[in-house]
C-alpha positions as CSV (number, residue, x, y, z in Angstrom):
1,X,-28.2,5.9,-44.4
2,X,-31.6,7.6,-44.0
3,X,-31.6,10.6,-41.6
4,X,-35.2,10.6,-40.0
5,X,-36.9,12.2,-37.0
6,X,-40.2,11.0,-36.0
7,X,-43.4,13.4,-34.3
8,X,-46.0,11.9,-31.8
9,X,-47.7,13.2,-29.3
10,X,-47.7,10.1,-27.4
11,X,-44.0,8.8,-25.9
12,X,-44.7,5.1,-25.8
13,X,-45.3,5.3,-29.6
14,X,-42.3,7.2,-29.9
15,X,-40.5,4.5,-28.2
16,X,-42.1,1.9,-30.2
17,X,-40.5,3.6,-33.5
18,X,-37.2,4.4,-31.7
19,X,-37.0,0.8,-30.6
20,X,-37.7,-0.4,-34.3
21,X,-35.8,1.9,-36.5
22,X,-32.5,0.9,-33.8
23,X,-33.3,-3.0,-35.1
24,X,-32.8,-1.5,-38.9
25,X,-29.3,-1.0,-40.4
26,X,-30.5,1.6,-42.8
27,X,-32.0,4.4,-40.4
28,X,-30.9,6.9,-38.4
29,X,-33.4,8.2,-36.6
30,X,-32.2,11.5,-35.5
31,X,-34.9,13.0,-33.2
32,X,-38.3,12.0,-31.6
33,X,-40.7,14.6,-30.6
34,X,-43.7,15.1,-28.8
35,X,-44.6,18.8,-30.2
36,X,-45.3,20.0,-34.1
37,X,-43.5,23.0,-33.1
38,X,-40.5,21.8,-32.3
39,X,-40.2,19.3,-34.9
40,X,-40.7,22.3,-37.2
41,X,-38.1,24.3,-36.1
42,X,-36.0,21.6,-36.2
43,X,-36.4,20.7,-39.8
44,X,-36.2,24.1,-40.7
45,X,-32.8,24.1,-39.8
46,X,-31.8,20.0,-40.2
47,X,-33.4,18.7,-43.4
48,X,-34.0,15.0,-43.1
49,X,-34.8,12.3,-45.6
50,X,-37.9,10.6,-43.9
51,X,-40.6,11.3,-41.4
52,X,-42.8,9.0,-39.2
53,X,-45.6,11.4,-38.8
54,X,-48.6,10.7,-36.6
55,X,-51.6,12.4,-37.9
56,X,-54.2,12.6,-34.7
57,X,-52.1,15.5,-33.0
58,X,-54.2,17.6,-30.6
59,X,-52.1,21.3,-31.6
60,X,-52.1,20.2,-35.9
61,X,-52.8,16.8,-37.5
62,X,-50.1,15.1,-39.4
63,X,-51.3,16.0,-42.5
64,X,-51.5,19.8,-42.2
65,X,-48.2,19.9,-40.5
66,X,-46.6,17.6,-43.6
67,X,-48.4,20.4,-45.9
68,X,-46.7,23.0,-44.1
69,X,-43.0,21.8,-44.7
70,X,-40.7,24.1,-46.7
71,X,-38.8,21.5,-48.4
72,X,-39.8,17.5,-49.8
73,X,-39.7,14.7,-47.4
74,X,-40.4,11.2,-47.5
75,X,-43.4,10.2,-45.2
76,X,-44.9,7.7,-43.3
77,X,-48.1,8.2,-41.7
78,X,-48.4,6.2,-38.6
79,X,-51.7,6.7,-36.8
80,X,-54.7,4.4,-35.4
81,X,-57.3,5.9,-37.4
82,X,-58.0,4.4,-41.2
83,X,-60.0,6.9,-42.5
84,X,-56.7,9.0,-43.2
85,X,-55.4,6.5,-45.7
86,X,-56.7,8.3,-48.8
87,X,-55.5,11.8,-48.0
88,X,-52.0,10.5,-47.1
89,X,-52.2,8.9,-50.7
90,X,-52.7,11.9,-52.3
91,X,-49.7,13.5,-50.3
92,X,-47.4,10.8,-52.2
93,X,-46.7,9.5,-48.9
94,X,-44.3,6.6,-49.1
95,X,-46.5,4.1,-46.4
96,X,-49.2,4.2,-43.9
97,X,-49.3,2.6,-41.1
98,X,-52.2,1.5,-39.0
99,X,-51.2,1.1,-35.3
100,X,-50.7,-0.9,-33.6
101,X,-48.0,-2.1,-36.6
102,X,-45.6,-4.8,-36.3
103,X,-41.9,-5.1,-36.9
104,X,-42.5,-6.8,-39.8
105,X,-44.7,-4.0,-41.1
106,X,-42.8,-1.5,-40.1
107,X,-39.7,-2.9,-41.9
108,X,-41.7,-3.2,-45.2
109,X,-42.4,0.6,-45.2
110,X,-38.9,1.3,-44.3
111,X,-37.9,-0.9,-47.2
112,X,-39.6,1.1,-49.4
113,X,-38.5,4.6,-48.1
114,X,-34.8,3.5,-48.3
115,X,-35.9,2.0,-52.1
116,X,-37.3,5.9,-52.9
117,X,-34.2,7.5,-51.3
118,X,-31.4,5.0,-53.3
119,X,-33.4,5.9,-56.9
120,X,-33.2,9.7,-55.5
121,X,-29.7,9.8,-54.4
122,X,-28.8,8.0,-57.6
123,X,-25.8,10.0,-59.7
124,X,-27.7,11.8,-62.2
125,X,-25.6,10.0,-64.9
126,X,-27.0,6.7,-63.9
127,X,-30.9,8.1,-64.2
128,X,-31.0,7.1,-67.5
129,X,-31.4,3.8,-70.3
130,X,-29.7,3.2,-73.7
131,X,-32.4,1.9,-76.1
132,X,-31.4,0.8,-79.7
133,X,-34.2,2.6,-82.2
134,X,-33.6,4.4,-85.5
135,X,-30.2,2.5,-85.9
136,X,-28.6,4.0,-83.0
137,X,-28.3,4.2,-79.1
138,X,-30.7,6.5,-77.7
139,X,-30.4,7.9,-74.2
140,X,-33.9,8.0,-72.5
141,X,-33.8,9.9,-69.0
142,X,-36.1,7.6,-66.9
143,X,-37.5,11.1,-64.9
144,X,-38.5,12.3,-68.7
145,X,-40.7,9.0,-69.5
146,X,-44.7,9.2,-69.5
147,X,-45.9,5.7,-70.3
148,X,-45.0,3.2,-72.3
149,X,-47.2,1.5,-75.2
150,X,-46.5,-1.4,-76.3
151,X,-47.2,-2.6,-80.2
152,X,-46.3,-6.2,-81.1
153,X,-42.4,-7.1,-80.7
154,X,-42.2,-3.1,-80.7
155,X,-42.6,-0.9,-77.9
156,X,-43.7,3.1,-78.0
157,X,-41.9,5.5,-74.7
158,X,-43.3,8.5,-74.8
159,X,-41.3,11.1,-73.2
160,X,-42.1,14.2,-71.8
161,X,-41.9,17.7,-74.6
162,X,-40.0,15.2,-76.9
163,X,-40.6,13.3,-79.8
164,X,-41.7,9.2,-79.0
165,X,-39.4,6.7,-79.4
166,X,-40.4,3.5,-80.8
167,X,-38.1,0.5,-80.7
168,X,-37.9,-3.3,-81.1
169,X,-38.0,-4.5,-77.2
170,X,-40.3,-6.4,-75.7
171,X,-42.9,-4.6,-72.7
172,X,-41.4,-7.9,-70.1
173,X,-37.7,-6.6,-71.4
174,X,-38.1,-3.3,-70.9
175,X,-39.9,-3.4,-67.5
176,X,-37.0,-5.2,-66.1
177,X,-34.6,-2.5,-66.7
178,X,-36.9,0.2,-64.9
179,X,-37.2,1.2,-61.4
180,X,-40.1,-1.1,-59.7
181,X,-41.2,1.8,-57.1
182,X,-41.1,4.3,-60.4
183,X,-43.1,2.6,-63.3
184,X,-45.6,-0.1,-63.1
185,X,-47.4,-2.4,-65.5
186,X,-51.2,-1.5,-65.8
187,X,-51.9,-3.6,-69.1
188,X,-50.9,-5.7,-71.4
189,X,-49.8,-3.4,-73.7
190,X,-48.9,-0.4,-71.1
191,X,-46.4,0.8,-68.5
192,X,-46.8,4.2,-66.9
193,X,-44.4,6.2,-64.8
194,X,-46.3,6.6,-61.5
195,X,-45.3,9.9,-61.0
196,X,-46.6,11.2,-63.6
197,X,-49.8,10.0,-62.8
198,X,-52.6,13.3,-62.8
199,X,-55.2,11.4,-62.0
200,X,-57.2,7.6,-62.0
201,X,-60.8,7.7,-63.4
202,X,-63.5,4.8,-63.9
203,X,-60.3,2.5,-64.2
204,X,-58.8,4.7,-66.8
205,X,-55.1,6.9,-65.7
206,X,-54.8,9.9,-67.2
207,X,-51.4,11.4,-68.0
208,X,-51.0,14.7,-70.0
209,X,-53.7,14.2,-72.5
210,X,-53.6,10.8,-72.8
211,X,-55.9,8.5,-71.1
212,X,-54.4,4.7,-70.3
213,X,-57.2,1.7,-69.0
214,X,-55.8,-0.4,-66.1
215,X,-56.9,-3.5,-67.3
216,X,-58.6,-6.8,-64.9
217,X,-55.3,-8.6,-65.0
218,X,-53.2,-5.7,-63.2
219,X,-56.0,-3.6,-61.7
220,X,-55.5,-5.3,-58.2
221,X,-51.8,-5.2,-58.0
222,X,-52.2,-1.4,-59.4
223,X,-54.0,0.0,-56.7
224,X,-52.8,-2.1,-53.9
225,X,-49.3,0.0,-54.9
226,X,-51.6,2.8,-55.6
227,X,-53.4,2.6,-51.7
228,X,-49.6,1.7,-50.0
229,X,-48.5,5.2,-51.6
């Protein structure tokens, strides 16, 4: 179960979140609170797994206060104002939500916070894929995987400080063995891990010092992940 607390500095939208998260099976919601500084202190000394963060606080925004955490959390952003969207993307956060939100909304970001926290609590053991190339059985660790080129009936993985792997698979077979929330099909012939994502230029990802185009077919699904982010 996810272990969250959630900071407002207005109760009834505390309330709205305390009523929700009780409707969901897979939350905990540990602690609501009205004050940055007493959140603070209390992750300081109670990690948790997630955060609903509002952003418009009078004493520190959401943002700054997310910045200031010692440790990684999952976030979601709730707050009425739009405009924050694209800084809370660039924070990683797991979902943004515009208030006021509905259940239905709010259970599709929780979805994909408890989807982030299964992959993360994952046994390290089970973090990884078998692919047949060179004759043998080759263990690819999925956190070690930059993109993913493929070439025909052949694919390419390109893996992080190692040597590529190229191996007869199919871009469709492979993408159904991998992690939806971690790697995402941006072409015809590409997959990338999105957290190894640097940066997105002109429609072109960069990634080390490769570049990779998103092409018309995925560039709307792409970014609509990209923007939910």
């Amino acid at each position: 179960m996810i272990k969250a607390i959630a900071l407002d500095d207005e109760p009834p939208a505390l309330d709205v979140l305390q009523s929700f998260c009780d409707e969901i099976d897979c939350i905990d919601l540990q602690k609501i609170f009205t004050k940055s500084d007493d959140a603070f202190k209390y992750l300081k000394k109670h990690p948790v797994d997630l955060l609903f963060l509002d952003i418009n606080m009078p004493s520190i925004s959401g943002i700054d206060f997310y910045k200031k955490l010692p440790h990684k959390t999952m976030v979601i952003f709730t707050t009425a104002y739009s405009e924050y969207a694209v800084e809370g993307f660039m924070l990683n956060a797991t979902d943004y939500l515009l208030k006021p939100f509905t259940f239905l909304r709010f259970q599709q970001a929780v979805e994909k916070a408890f989807a982030q926290w299964k992959l993360h609590n994952q046994n390290p053991e089970q973090q990884y894929l078998f692919i047949r190339a060179d004759y043998s059985l080759m263990k690819i660790i999925l956190s070690d995987i930059l993109f993913i080129e493929g070439l025909d009936d052949y694919l390419k993985i390109h893996i992080q400080n190692q040597k590529s792997i190229v191996a007869r698979m199919t871009l469709k077979a492979l993408l159904q063995k991998l992690p939806e929330i971690e790697f995402v099909r941006v072409h015809r012939s590409f997959i990338v891990s999105v957290s190894k994502i640097e940066k997105v230029r002109n429609k072109v990802i960069h990634i080390n010092q490769d570049e990779i185009p998103v092409s018309a077919s995925y560039e709307a699904a792409f970014f609509a992940m990209l923007n939910k982010k």
